[in-house]
N, C-alpha and C positions, 0 to 999 in steps of 0.2 A: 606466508607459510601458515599463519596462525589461522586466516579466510581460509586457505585449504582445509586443515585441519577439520575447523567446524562443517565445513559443508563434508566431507564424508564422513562422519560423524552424524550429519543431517538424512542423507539418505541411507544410513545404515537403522537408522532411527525409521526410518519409515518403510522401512523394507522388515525391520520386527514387526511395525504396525500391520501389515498387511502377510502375515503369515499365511494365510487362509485364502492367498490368490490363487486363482484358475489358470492353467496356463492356455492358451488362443491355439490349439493345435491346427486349427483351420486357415490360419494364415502369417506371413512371413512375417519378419520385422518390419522389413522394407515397406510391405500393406501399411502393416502398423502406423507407421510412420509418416505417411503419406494419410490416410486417414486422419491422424490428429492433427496435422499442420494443417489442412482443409479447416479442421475445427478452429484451430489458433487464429488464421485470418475471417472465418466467419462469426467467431463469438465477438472481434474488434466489430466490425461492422453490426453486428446486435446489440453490443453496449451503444454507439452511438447514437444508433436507432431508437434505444428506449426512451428520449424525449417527446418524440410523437406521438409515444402510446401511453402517456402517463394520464391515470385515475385519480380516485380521492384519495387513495395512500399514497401515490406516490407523490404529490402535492402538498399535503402534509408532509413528508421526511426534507420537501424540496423548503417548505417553511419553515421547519425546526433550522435545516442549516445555515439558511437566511439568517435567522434571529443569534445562533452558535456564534454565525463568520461577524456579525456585526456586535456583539457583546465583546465577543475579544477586540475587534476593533478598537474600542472604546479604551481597554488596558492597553494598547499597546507599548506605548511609551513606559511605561513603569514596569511593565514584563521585561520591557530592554534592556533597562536601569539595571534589574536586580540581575537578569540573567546575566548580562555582561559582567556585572562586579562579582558575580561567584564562579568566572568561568578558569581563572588558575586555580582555585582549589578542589576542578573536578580532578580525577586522577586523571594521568595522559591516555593508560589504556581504551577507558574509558570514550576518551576524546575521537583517540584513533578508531575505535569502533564503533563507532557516531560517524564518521567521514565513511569509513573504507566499507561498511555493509549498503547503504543506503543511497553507494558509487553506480553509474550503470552497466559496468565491466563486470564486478563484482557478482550485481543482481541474477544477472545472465549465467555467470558460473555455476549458482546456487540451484535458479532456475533448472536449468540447463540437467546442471549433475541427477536432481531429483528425477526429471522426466527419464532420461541414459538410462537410469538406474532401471524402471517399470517396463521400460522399451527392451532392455538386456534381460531379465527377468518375465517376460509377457504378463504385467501385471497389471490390469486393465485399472485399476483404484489407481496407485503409483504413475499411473500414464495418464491419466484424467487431470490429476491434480499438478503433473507437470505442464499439458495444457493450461489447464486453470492460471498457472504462476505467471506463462510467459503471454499467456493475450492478455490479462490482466494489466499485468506491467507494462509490456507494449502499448494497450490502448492506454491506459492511464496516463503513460511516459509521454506519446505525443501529442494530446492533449495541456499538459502542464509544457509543453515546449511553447505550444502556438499560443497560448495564455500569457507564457511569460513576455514573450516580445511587444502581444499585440497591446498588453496592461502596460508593459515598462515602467512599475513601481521600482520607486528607489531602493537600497538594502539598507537595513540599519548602519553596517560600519562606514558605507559611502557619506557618511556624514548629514544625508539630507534628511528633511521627517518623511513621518509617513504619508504626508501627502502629496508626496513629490514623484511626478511619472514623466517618462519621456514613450508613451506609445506606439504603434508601429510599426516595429521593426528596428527599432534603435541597436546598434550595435554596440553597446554599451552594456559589460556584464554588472557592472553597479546598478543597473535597472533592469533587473532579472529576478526578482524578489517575489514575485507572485505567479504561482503557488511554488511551494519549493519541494524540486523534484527527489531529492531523495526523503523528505518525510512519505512523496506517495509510492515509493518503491519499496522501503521498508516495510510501510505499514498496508501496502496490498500484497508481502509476500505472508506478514504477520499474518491478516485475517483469511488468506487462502490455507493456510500449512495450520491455525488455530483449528477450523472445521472438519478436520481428520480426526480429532478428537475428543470425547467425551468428556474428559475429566477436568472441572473448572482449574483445578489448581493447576494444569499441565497447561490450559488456554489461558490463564493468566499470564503462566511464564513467559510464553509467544509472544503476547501482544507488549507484554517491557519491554522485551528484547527489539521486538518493530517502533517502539516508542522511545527506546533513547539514538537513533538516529535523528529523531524530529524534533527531539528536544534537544540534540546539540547543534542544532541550526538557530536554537534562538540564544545560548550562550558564545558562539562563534559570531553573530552579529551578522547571521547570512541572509537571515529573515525576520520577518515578525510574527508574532502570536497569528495574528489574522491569519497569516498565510498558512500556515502549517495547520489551523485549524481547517479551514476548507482543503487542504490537499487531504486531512484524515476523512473527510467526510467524500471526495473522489473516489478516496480508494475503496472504501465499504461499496458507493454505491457501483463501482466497477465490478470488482470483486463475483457482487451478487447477482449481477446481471448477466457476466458472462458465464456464471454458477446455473444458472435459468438455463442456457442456453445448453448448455452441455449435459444436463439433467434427459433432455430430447435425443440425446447422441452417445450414450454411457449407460451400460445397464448396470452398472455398479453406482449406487446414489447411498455417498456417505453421509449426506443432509437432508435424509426423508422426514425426520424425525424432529432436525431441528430448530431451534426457539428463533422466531422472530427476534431481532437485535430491538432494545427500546432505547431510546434516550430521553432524559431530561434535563433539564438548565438548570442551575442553581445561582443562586445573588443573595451577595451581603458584602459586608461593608469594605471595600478594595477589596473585592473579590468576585470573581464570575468563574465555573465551575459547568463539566461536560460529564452527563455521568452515564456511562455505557453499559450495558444489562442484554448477559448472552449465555 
């Protein structure tokens, strides 16, 4: 009840945002509708696409997450430690919405309501970005499936370390540990639903909100740092790519303007550090 709650709440929020929509009097919903799921399975197929066509930047972002996924690697074990030993005094709500946002039933609701919402409304911004949500998540989502099987890294609570994998296809959920899917379902609805909006302290609030799902996967003992670090770094570069693609297909482009995302590492002493600039 509470997941309902927010999500209309959510798209009521973004239906203020978009005041100043046009309505499509040229064609039905049904068009509508039919047009953007064309978009939703061709922006998948274009995210996947993008490793063929990667340049000097994109090689650079592909090296920073190299150096991201293998720095946390290095903590992991002492991320485990502490995370696990502080994880009774999060509050439950807390806990519970770390689980239930970051669920793939959940996502799809969220997903889902937002697009309804622009589709109901003919609001071409509000239909873009529910687009955006659900190829996003989708290509993200099945990617971290066939990761998880074909890796079959152990999970922290499964009692083994971290360098323990049964790959393949193993049907064993204690080896399903890499990457963890709901840190990239959170965090690619975080950074799709952030770029609606201008105002840092508003796109702050977003990305916590997509960030304590992924960070209750490392006090649940579901994952490790590593993981969840490279599942935040999926979701951006999903995200943006199926954002590219939709940019071609949407005359409403709520990101003409916006700032390149930067990252930097930071190191000291038991401590590594990801610090995001947007």
């Amino acid at each position: 009840m509470k997941f309902f709650i927010y999500v209309v709440c959510l798209s009521t929020i973004f239906s203020l945002q978009s005041q100043d929509f046009e309505i499509d009097s040229t064609g039905t919903r049904w068009q509508m509708a039919k047009y953007d799921f064309g978009n939703v399975f061709k922006g998948i197929g274009y995210a996947y696409s993008r490793p063929f066509h990667w340049r000097g930047p994109q090689w650079k972002d592909a090296g920073i997450t190299a150096l991201a996924f293998g720095a946390s690697y290095l903590v992991d074990n002492p991320v485990n430690d502490y995370m696990g030993g502080i994880r009774d005094d999060v509050p439950q709500f807390i806990r519970d919405y770390g689980f239930e946002y970051g669920s793939p039933s959940n996502n799809y609701i969220l997903t889902g309501a937002i697009y309804l919402t622009g589709l109901a409304i003919k609001d071409e911004k509000l239909r873009r970005t529910g687009v955006l949500l659900i190829s996003s998540a989708s290509a993200a989502g099945l990617l971290q499936q066939f990761l998880k099987s074909a890796v079959g890294r152990a999970r922290p609570l499964s009692g083994y370390s971290k360098d323990t994998f049964d790959p393949l296809w193993g049907g064993d959920r204690d080896f399903h540990s890499f990457p963890s899917g709901h840190a990239i379902l959170a965090m690619t609805n975080a950074h799709a639903i952030a770029k609606q909006f201008k105002n840092k302290w508003v796109k702050g609030g977003i990305y916590t909100l997509g960030a304590i799902p992924a960070i209750s996967r490392l006090w649940e003992g579901k994952h490790w740092l590593s993981d969840v670090t490279l599942s935040v770094f999926i979701s951006i570069f999903t995200v943006e790519a199926i954002d590219r693609y939709l940019d071609t297909k949407y005359d409403k482009k709520y990101n003409d303007k916006a700032k390149k995302i930067s990252y930097d590492l930071s190191f000291g002493p038991g401590q590594v550090g990801l610090v995001m600039r947007f």
